[in-house]
N, C-alpha and C positions, 0 to 999 in steps of 0.2 A: 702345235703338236706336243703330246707329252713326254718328256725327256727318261730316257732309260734310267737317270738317277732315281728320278722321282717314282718311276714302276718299281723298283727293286727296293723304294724305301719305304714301301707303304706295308702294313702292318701287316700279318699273315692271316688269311683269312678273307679280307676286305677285298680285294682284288679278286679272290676267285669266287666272291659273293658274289662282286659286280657282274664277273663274266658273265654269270646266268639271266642277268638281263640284259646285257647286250646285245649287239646284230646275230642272226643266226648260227649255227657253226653248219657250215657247209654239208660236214658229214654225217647229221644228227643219224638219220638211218642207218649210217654205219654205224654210229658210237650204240645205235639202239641194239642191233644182232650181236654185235661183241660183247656189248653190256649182256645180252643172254643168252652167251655160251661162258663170261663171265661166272653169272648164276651158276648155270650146271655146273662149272667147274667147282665148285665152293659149296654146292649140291654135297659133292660126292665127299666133304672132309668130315661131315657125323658118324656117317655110317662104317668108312675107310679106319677113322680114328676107335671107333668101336668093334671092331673089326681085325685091331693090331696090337698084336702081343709086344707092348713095348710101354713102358712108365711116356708119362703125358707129355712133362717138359722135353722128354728124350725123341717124341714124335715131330714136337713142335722145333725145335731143334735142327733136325736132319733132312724135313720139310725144306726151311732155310736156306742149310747147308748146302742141299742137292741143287736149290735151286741157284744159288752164288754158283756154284761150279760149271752149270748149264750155262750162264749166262757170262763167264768170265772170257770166255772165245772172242765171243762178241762184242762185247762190252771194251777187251784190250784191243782188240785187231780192227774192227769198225765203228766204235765211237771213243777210240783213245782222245783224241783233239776236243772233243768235247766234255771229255771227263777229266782233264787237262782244264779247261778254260770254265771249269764249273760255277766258278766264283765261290768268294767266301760266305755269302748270307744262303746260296742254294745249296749248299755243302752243308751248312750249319740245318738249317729246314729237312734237308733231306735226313739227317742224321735223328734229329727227332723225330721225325715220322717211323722213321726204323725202330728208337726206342718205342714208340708207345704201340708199334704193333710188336712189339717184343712184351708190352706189359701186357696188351690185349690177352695175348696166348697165354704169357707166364701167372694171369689169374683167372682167368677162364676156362683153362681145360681143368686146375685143381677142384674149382667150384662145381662140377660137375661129379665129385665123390663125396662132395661137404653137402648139397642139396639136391633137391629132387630134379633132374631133369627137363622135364619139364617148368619150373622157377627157373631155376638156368637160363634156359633158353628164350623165354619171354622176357627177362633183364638184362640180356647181352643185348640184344635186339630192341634196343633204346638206342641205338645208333644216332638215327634221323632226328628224334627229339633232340639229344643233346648238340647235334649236328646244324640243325636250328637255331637253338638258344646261342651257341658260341657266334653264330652269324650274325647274330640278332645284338650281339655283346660287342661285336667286333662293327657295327657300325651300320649294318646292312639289316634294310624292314624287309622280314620276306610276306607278297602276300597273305592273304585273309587263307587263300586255297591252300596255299604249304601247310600251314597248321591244319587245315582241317584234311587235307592228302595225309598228315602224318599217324595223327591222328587215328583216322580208317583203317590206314594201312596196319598199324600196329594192335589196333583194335581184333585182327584179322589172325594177326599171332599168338592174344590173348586166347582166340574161339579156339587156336587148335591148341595152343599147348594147355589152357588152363590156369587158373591162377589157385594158387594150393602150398602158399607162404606159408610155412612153419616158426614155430616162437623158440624153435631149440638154441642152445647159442650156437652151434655146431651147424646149423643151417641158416640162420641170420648170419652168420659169418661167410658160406657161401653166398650165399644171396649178395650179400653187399662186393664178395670177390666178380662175381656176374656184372654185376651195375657198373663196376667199376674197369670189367671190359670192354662194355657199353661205351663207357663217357671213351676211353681210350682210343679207340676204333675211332671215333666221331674226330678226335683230334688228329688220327692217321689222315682219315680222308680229308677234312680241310686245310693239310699242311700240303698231303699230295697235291692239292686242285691246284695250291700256291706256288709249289715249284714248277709241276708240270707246265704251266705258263712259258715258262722259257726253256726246260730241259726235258729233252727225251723219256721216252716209258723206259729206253735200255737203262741209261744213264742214271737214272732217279731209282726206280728198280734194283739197280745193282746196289747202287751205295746204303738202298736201306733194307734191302733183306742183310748185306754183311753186317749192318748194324746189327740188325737184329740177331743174326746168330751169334755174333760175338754176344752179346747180353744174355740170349737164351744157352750158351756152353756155360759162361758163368755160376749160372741158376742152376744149370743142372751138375756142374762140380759144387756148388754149396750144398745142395740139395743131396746129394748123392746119386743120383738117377743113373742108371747104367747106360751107358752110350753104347754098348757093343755087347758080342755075344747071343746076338739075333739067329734064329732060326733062315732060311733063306726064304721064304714065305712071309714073312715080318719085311726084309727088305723087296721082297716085290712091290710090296703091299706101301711100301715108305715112298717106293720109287712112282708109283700109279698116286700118292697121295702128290706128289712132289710136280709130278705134269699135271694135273686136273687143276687139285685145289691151289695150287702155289704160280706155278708158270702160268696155264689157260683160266685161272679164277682172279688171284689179285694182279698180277701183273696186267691183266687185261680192264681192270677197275684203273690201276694207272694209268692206263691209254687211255678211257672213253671220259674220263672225271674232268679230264681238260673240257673237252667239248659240250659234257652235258652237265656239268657242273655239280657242286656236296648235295644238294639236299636232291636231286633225281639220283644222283649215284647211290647216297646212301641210305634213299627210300626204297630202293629195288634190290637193295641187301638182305630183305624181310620175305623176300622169295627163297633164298634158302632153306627158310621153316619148312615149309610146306613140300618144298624138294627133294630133304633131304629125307623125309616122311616119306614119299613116294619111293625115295633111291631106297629105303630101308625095308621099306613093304614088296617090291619086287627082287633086291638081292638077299636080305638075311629072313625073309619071309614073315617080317613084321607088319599083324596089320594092322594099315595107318587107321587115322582116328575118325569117326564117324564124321566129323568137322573140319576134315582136310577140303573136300572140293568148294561149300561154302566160305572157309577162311581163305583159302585161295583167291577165291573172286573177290573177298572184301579187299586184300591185299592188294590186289590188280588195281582195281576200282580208288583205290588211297593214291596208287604211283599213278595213275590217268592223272586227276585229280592235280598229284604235283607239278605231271608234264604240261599239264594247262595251265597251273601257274606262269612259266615260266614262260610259253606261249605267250599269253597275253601280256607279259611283260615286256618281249621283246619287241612286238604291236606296239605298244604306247610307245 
């Protein structure tokens, strides 16, 4: 049997590579419906965040904030002993993970004034790819089907949003803030997959959204971004951003990432595209792109594709 040193020393990444071919996880069906109510929730942060009279860092920010505060009930009173006995390498993991979805947000929402939207959104949404490659770096062959699920899937993001790169430096410079939310995110989720192995969604959760907002208050006192002074419609709207996309969107990625592991977690991230298209064309009365329902299904059709990977890996 293998000795808890040895699981807790093995490199981050490598183990929650493994897990995806390992024996079953009992609860795939559950971790699959959570995982899409997950989506929705995470659906609803383009549309909400466009939608919110508030500077960008100061949305991403209070997101955080609301949700460290929702979850610190819980977090002291029913998993005090656990968050207590966290250990020092899950502490440390968890705390990266907070940082890099703190970079995630702190260069991603800017890039979204520096470039076209649509570029944005097609180069954040390199998730999976880079999500991939780090697996692939860290030790682990994922099959032939993950690259070609990724692939698809991403292929799918391309039909709705477009590719429509500009040469300004003022947009090459967003562009590359996007990508670099990309690779970011991709190291969120396979640091998540790492700790979630041994600690709680509350626990792991807690400790890296406070990362993050400690990071993202930072940013926005250097920054100057105003924290306060909101209309109360602004904080509805924080508060509605704070339950969907924060508590029932990633927090819920935390939960299901153990069981179904980085590259299905983080290929079915790529349904937000098309989501949030839809949440935008029925609330703010935007409508969506003539290539929403077809990249929809290529999308769909990319994350099958993954979830048989894994499938047949667990088979062999």
């Amino acid at each position: 049997m293998t000795s808890a040193r040895t699981r807790s020393d093995a490199p981050p990444g490598a183990t929650a590579a493994r897990a995806e071919t390992a024996h079953p996880h009992p609860g795939v069906r559950t971790d699959l419906f959570l995982l899409a109510i997950a989506i929705s929730g995470i659906s609803l942060s383009a549309p909400l965040i466009a939608a919110t009279a508030a500077p960008a860092l100061a949305i991403a920010f209070w997101r955080n904030a609301m949700a460290v505060g929702a979850l610190t009930p819980l977090a002291l009173v029913r998993h005090r002993a656990e968050l207590r006995g966290i250990g020092r390498r899950n502490l440390l993991l968890a705390v990266a993970a907070g940082a890099l979805l703190a970079v995630h947000f702190g260069v991603w929402l800017p890039s979204l004034h520096m470039t076209s939207v649509a570029s944005s959104t097609a180069l954040v949404t390199t998730t999976p790819i880079w999500t991939t490659l780090l697996m692939r770096l860290r030790g682990h062959r994922p099959p032939a089907l993950v690259w070609a699920g990724t692939a698809l899937a991403f292929l799918g993001v391309v039909m709705l949003t477009g590719v429509d790169l500009s040469l300004s430096p003022r947009a090459l410079a967003g562009d590359a803030l996007a990508l670099s939310g990309g690779m970011a995110a991709a190291g969120y989720v396979l640091l998540g997959a790492e700790v979630r192995r041994t600690v709680g969604t509350v626990t792991y959760s807690y400790v890296c959204y406070a990362t993050t907002t400690v990071l993202l208050l930072a940013a926005c006192l250097f920054s100057g971004s105003s924290l306060a002074g909101y209309s109360g419609d602004t904080w509805l709207k924080l508060a509605v951003l704070t339950v969907t996309a924060q508590l029932l969107g990633h927090s819920l990625i935390n939960r299901v990432v153990k069981g179904l592991g980085p590259s299905v977690t983080s290929t079915a991230i790529l349904l937000e595209t098309p989501g949030a298209a839809l949440i935008a064309a029925l609330w703010l009365g935007q409508t969506p792109p003539v290539a929403s329902c077809p990249a929809l299904a290529v999308i769909l059709a990319g994350l099958g594709l993954v979830i048989m990977a894994g499938r047949a890996a667990k088979k062999g």
